[in-house]
C-alpha positions in Angstrom: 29.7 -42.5 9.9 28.9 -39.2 8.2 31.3 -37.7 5.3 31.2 -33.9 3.8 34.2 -32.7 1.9 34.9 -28.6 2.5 36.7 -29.3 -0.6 38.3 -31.3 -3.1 36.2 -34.1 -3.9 35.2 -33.3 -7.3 38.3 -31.1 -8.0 42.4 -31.3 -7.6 43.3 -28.5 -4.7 42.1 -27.6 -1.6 41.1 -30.5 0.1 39.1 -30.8 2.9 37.0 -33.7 4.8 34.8 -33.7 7.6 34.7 -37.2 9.5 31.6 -37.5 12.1 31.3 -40.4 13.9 29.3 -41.2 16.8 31.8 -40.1 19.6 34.5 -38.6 16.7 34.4 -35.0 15.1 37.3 -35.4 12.2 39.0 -33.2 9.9 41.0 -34.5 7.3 43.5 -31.7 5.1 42.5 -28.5 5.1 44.3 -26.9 2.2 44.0 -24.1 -0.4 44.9 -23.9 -3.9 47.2 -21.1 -4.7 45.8 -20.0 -7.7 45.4 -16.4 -8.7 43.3 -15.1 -6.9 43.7 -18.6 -4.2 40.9 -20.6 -3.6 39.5 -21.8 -0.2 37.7 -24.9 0.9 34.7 -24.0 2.9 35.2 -23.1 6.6 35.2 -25.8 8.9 33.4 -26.2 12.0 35.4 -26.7 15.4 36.3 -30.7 15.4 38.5 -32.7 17.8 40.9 -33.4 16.1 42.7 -33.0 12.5 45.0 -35.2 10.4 47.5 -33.6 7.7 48.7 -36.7 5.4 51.3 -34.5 3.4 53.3 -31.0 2.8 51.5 -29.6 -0.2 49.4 -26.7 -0.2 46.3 -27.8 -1.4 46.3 -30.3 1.5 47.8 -27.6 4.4 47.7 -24.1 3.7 44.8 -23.2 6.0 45.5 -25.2 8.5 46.8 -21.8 10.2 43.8 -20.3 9.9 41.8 -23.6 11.5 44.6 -23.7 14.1 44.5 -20.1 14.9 40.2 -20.1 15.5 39.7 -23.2 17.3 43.2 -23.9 18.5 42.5 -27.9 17.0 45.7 -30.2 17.4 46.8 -31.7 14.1 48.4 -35.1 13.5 51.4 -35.5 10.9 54.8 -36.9 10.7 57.2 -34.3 12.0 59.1 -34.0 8.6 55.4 -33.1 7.5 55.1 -30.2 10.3 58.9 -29.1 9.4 57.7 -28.3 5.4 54.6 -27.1 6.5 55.1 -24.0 8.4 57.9 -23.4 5.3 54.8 -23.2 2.6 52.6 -21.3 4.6 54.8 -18.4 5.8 55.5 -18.4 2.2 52.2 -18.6 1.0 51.6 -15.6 3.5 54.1 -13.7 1.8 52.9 -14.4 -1.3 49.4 -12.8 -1.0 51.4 -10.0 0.3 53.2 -9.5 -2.9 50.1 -10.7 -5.1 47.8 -7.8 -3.1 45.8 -10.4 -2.4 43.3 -11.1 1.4 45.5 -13.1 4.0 43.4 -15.2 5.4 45.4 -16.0 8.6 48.7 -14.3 10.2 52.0 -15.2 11.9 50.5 -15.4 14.9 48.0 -18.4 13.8 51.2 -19.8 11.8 52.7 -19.7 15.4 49.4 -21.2 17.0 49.6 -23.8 14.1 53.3 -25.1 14.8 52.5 -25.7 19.1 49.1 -27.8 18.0 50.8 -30.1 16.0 51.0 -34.1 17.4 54.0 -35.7 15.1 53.8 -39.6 15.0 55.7 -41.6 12.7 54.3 -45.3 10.4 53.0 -47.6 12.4 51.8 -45.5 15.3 48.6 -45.6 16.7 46.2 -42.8 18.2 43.3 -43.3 19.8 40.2 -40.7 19.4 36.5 -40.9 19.6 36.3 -44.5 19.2 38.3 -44.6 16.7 42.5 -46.5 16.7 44.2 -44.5 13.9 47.0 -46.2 12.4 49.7 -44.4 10.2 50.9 -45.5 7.1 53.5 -44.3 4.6 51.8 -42.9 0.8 54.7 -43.2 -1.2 54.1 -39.3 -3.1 56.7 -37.6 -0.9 58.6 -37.9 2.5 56.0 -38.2 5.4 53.3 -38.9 3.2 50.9 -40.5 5.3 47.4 -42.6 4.9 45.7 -42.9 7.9 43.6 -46.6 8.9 40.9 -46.0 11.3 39.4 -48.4 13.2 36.4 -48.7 15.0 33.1 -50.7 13.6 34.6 -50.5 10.5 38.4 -50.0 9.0 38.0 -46.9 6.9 41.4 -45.6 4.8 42.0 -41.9 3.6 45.0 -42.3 1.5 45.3 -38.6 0.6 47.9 -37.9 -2.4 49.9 -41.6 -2.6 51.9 -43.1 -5.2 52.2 -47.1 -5.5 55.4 -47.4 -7.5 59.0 -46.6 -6.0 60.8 -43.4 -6.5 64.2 -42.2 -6.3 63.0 -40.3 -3.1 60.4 -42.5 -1.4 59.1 -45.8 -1.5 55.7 -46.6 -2.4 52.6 -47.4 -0.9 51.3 -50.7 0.4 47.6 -51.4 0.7 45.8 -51.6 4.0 42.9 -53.9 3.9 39.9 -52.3 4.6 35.7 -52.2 4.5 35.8 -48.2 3.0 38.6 -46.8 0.9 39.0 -43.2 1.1 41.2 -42.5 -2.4 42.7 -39.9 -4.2 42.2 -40.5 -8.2 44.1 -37.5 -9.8 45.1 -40.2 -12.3 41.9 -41.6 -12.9 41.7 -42.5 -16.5 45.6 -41.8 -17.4 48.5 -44.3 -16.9 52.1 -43.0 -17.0 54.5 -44.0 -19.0 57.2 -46.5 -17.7 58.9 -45.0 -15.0 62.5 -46.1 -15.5 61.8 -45.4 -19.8 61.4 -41.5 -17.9 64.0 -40.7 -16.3 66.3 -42.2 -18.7 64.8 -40.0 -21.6 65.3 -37.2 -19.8 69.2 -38.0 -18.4 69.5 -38.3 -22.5 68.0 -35.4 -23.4 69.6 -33.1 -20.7 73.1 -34.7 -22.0 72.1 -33.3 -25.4 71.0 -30.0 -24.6 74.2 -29.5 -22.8 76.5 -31.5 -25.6 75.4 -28.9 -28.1 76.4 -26.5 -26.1 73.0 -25.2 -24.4 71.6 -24.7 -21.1 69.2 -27.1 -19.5 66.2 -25.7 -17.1 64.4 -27.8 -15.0 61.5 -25.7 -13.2 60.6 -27.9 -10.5 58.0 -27.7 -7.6 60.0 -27.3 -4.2 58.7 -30.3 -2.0 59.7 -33.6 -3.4 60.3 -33.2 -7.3 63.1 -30.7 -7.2 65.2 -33.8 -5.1 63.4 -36.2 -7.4 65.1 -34.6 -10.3 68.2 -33.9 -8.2 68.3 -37.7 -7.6 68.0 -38.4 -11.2 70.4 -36.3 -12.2 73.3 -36.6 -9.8 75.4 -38.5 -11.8 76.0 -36.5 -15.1 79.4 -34.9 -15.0 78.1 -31.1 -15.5 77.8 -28.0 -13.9 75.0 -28.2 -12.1 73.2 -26.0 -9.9 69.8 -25.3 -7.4 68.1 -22.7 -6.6 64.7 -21.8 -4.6 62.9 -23.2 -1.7 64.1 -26.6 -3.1 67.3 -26.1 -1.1 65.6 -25.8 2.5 63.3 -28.8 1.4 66.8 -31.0 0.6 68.0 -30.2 4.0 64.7 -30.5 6.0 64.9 -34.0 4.6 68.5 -34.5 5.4 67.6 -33.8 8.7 64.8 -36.6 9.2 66.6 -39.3 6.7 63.8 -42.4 8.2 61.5 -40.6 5.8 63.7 -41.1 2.2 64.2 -44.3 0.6 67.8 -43.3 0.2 69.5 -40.7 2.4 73.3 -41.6 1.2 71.9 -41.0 -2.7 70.3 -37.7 -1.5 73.4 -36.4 0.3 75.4 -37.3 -2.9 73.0 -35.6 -5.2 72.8 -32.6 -2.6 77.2 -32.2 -3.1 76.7 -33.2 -6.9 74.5 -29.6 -7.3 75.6 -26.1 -6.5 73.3 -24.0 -4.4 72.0 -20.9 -4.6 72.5 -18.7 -1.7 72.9 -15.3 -2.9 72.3 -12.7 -5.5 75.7 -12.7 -6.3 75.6 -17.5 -6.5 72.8 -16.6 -9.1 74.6 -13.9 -11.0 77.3 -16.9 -11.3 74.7 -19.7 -11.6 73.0 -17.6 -14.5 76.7 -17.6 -16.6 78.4 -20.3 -15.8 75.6 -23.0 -14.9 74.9 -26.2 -17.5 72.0 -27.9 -16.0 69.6 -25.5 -13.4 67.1 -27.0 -11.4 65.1 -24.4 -10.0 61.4 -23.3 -8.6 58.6 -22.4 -9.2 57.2 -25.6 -11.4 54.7 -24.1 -13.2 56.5 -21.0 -13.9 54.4 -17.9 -12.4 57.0 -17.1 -10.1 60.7 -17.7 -7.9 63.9 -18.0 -9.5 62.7 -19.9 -12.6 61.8 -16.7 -14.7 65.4 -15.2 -14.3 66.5 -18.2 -16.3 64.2 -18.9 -19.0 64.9 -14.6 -19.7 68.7 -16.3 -20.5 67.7 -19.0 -22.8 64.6 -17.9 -24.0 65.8 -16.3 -27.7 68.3 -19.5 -28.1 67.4 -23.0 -30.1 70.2 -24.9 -28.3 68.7 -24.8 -24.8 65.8 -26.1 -23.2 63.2 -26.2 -20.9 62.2 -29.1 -19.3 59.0 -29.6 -16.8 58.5 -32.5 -14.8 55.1 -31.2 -13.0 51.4 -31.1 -13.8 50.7 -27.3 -15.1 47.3 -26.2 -14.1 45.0 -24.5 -16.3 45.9 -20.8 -16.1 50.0 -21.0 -15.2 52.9 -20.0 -16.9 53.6 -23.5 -17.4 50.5 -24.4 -19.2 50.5 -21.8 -21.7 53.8 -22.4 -22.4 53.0 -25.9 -23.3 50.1 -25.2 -25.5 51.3 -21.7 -27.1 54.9 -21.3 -27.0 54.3 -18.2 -24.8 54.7 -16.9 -21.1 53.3 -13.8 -19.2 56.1 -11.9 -17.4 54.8 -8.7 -15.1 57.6 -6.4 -14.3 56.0 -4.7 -11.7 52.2 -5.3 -9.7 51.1 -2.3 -11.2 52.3 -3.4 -14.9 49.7 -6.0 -16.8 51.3 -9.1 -17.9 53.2 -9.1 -21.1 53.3 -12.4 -23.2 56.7 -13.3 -24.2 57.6 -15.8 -27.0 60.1 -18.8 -26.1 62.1 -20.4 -28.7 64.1 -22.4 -26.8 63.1 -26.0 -26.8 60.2 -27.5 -24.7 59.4 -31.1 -23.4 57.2 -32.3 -20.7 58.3 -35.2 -18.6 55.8 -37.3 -16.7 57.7 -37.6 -13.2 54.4 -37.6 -11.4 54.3 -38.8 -7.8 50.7 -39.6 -7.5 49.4 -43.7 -8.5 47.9 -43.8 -12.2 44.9 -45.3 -13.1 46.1 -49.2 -13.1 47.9 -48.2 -9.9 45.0 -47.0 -8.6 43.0 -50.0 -9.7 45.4 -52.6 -8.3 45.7 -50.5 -5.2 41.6 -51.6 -4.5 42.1 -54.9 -5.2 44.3 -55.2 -3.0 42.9 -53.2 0.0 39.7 -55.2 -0.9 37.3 -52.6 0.4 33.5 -53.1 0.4 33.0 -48.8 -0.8 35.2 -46.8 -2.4 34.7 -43.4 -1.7 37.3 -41.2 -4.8 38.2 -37.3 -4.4 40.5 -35.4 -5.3 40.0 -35.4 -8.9 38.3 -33.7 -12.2 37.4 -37.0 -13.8 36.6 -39.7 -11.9 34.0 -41.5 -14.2 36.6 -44.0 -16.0 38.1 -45.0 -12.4 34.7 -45.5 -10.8 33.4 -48.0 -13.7 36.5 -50.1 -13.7 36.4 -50.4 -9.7 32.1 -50.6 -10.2 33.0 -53.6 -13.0 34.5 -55.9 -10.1 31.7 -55.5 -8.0 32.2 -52.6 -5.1 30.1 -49.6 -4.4 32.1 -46.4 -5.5 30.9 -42.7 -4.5 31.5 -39.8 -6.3 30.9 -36.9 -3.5 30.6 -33.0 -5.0 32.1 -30.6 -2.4 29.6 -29.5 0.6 27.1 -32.8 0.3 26.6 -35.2 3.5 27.0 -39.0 2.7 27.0 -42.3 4.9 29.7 -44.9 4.9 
C-alpha cells in the first residue's frame, strides 16, 4: 500500500492523502487553508474514489474543484455534505471579496453536491479490495474515521477528539495494524475540560455583573453551538450571529449526529438570532453576551462588535479557538492590537483594544495523552501522524512502547 500526502502531513491545513493500493486509487480530504492569500494542497491525480471525514475547510474546500475535473464521487455523512457546500460557496465568495484566484466555480460546487455518497457509522463500502467501515471522530457532528479492510486494517482518523463534548461524543478506537492519525495536539494536553467551561460561565457572569458586554468570536461549524451549549443557562441577553445560525439548524435537522439534540434546541431558543441589519443594530445595543463569527477575527460580524467594546475596561473578549499565525486573533493575543481595512483598496490599520482578553482552551481535537491512549488502544503495528507542526514529542512517546511511527513531509511516497 502506497501513501503520498498532497498536503498536510507536516502542517495544520489543507489536507490531502493519496491511498494506492493494488486494485484501489484513494483520496482522502482534499482541503485548503484560507489564509491570506489561501493555500492549496497539490493537485491530485484522477482516483476512484474520495472520503471527506469532516466540514472544515482545510479538510473540504477543494473538493469542488477535484469534483468539478474528474467528476470523483465522495463519501461523507450527509450532515457532512449539508455544511460542506455552505463553506465552500462561502469560501468562493470570499476570494471574491479578498481579490483573490477562484480556483473552482458554482458550477463544480454544483458537480460537487450530485457526487457525493452519504453513509452514516457503521456502514460499509466496498472499493478496490478494500471494506471501508465508518466510524464517528468525536471533533464535530459527522466527523468520521474511516477502517479499511483488506490485507491489512488501516485507520485515517482525520480531525477526532477522544473526550465528550457538549455537542458530540467522543471517539472510540478501532483496532488496527496501521493508524492513520491526526496529532495537532502532539506535545500539549488541555486543561480539564469541565475546569473550562466552568471558568468561562464565571467569567462571562462577571463581565456582564459589572455591567459589560461579553464577545465570544467563535468559528461557525461546531464551536459557536459548543459555546451556545455552555452557555444556555445563564439568565442574560444573549444573542448569535453569523454562519453559526445555519450550522445550528443544519444540525437540528440531522439530530442522530449530536450527543444532545433536546440541549441544542434549548440553547438554540435560549440565544437571539441575527437575521437582519436592523437584529444587529438591536443586538449591538441591547445584547449582554454575543456569540458571533469569524473565530479568529479577520472577518464576519465579529469586528462590528469588538468596534463597541473596544475603548471599554468592563467588557471582554473571549476566544475559544486556535488563532493562526497571521490572524486577527493572534495578534490580538500577543499585542493587544487588531488590523481593521475599511475598504480593499485601504491598507490595514492596527487598532488598540482595551477591553479585556482571555483565551479559553475549548478545542475539539484529542491532546497529547488523548492521543497516546487513543494508540494503545487501537494497538496498531505503524503509526503513520499528519496533520501537525510538531510531531517529534508524540512520535517518541508512541516509538517508547515499541511501534514504528512515520513522520511523512508533503509530496513523498511511503509503504505501509
Amino acid at each position: 500500500m502506497k501513501i503520498r500526502f498532497l498536503g498536510g502531513a507536516e502542517v495544520v491545513g489543507k489536507m490531502g492523502m493519496l491511498l494506492q493500493d493494488k486494485e484501489a486509487n484513494l483520496l482522502f480530504e482534499y482541503g485548503m487553508t484560507a489564509s491570506k492569500p489561501p493555500q492549496y494542497p497539490l493537485a491530485a491525480p484522477p482516483v476512484d474514489m474520495a472520503f471527506l471525514t469532516h466540514s472544515h475547510l482545510d479538510h473540504c474546500g477543494m473538493l469542488p474543484w477535484l469534483c468539478g475535473k474528474y467528476g470523483t464521487e465522495v463519501v461523507s455523512t450527509p450532515i457532512s455534505a449539508d455544511v460542506v457546500e455552505l463553506l465552500v460557496k462561502d469560501s468562493l465568495k470570499i476570494a471574491g471579496l479578498e481579490g483573490y484566484p477562484k480556483p473552482f466555480d458554482e458550477e463544480d460546487i454544483r458537480t460537487m453536491m450530485r457526487k457525493f455518497i452519504t453513509m452514516s457509522y457503521g456502514e460499509i463500502i466496498d472499493i478496490g479490495g478494500f471494506e471501508v467501515e465508518l466510524h464517528s471522530a468525536g471533533h464535530l457532528p459527522g466527523a468520521t474515521m474511516y477502517e479499511l479492510r483488506g490485507d491489512q486494517t488501516t485507520v485515517f482518523t482525520g480531525d477526532m477528539h477522544t473526550t465528550n463534548m457538549r455537542l458530540v461524543w467522543g471517539a472510540h478506537p478501532v483496532k488496527c495494524d496501521n493508524l492513520i492519525m491526526e496529532a495537532t495536539y502532539a506535545g500539549r494536553n488541555h486543561t480539564e475540560r469541565n475546569k473550562t467551561e466552568r471558568e468561562l460561565v464565571e467569567k462571562v457572569k462577571e463581565v456582564v455583573e459589572r455591567g459589560g458586554r461579553a464577545i465570544l468570536p467563535c468559528f461557525a461549524v461546531g464551536r459557536t453551538q459548543e459555546v451556545m451549549l455552555i452557555l444556555k443557562d445563564l439568565r442574560y441577553n444573549m444573542w448569535v450571529d453569523g454562519m453559526g445560525r445555519s450550522i445550528t439548524r443544519y444540525y437540528l435537522d440531522r439530530p442522530e449526529f449530536v450527543r444532545n439534540e433536546r440541549a441544542l434546541r434549548a440553547a438554540k431558543r435560549k440565544f437571539h438570532e441575527v437575521r437582519t441589519p436592523a437584529d444587529r443594530r438591536r443586538a449591538r445595543r441591547e445584547a449582554q453576551i454575543i456569540v458571533t463569527t469569524g473565530g479568529m477575527l479577520d472577518g464576519g460580524p465579529v469586528l462590528s462588535y469588538i468596534d463597541d467594546v473596544k475603548n471599554d475596561p468592563r467588557s471582554a473578549i473571549l476566544l475559544s479557538g486556535f488563532q493562526v499565525e497571521g490572524s486577527n486573533g493572534h495578534l490580538l493575543m500577543n499585542e493587544g492590537i487588531i488590523n481593521v481595512q475599511a475598504t480593499r483598496e485601504e491598507l490595514p490599520q492596527p487598532v488598540k483594544i482595551k477591553c479585556e482578553i482571555q483565551k479559553f482552551d475549548l478545542s475539539a481535537h484529542a491532546d497529547h495523552n488523548g492521543l497516546l491512549e487513543f494508540v494503545e488502544a487501537c494497538d496498531p503495528d505503524t503509526v503513520v501522524l499528519m496533520h501537525s507542526d510538531d510531531r517529534t514529542p508524540l512520535a517518541e512517546d508512541i516509538e517508547a512502547g515499541g511501534r514504528r511511527v512515520i513522520l511523512p513531509e508533503s509530496d513523498e511516497e511511503f509503504e505501509l
